[in-house]
C-alpha positions, 0 to 999 in steps of 0.5 A: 500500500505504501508504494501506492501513495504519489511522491510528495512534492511540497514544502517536506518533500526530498527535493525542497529539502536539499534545496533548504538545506543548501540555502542554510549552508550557502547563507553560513559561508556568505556570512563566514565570508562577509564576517572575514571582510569585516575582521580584514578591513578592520585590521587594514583600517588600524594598519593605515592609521598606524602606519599615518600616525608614523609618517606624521610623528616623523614630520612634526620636528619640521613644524617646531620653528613656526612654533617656536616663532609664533611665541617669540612673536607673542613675547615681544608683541603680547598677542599672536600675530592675526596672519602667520606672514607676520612671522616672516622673515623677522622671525622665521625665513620662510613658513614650513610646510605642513607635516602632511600632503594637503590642497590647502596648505596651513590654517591658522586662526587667532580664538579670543573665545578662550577666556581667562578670569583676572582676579580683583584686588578688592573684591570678588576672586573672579574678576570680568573675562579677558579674551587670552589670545590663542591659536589653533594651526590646522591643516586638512588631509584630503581623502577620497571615499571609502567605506573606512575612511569617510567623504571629507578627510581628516584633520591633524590641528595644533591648539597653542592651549593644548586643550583638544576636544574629542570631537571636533573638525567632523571627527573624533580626537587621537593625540600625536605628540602634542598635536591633535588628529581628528579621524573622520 
């Protein structure tokens, strides 16, 4: 009687089976194969930031003369000069290149948003703000998109405070030698 019954062809049947089985398997080695992209791409996008931050450190020693001459300009002047050709050549014969390939070349801003708090010598211990002269020196790192590096580029600034916050220029801070690199 057994062999009287039509085969079933069906959601159940042998052949829906070893496609369902297939599907399974073809899902579990797409997903192997896009976890192993994942991992690689994480482990090249640390490579590349490793082998930037490098290149980087090598190149700041070549920028300490504008440094070094935007604070002697600062101690005769009692202010950073507003442009930096105000250093030249009284205080340094040329503007150096920035430590990173750039289309733009240095940008460099003057920020009286930084405030200090005179003390009063008869009355409260905070007196009015008074704008302390800052700078930030910055220079953007073109890139082109990728799914690990973003649209816009990234940014490595130098702030005469020294205070970095964690996310700014459209990224998130990394600190290079006193410098601060904004990974977009």
């Amino acid at each position: 009687m057994a062999e009287d019954r039509p085969e079933v062809s069906g959601l159940y049947g042998r052949r829906d089976a070893l496609h369902w089985r297939a599907s399974v398997i073809m899902l579990g080695i797409l997903l192997l194969v896009l976890g192993a992209l994942a991992v690689a791409a994480r482990v090249w996008s640390r490579h590349v930031r490793a082998q930037r931050r490098e290149e980087i450190r090598a190149a700041l020693p070549g920028v300490e003369p504008l440094l070094a001459a935007l604070e002697m300009y600062r101690e005769d002047y009692g202010a950073y000069p507003l442009e930096l050709d105000a250093l030249t050549p009284e205080y340094i014969d040329a503007l150096p290149e920035p430590p990173v390939f750039t289309h733009t070349g240095w940008v460099y801003s003057v920020d009286p948003d930084d405030v200090r708090y005179t003390p009063q010598p008869d009355g409260p211990t905070e007196g009015p703000p008074v704008p302390e002269r800052v700078y930030h020196l910055w220079v953007l790192i073109p890139g082109s998109y990728t799914p690990l590096r973003g649209l816009l580029g990234d940014v490595l600034a130098y702030r005469s405070h020294g205070h970095y916050p964690e996310h700014a220029y459209g990224g998130t801070l990394e600190r290079i030698d006193g410098w601060g690199y904004y990974h977009e």
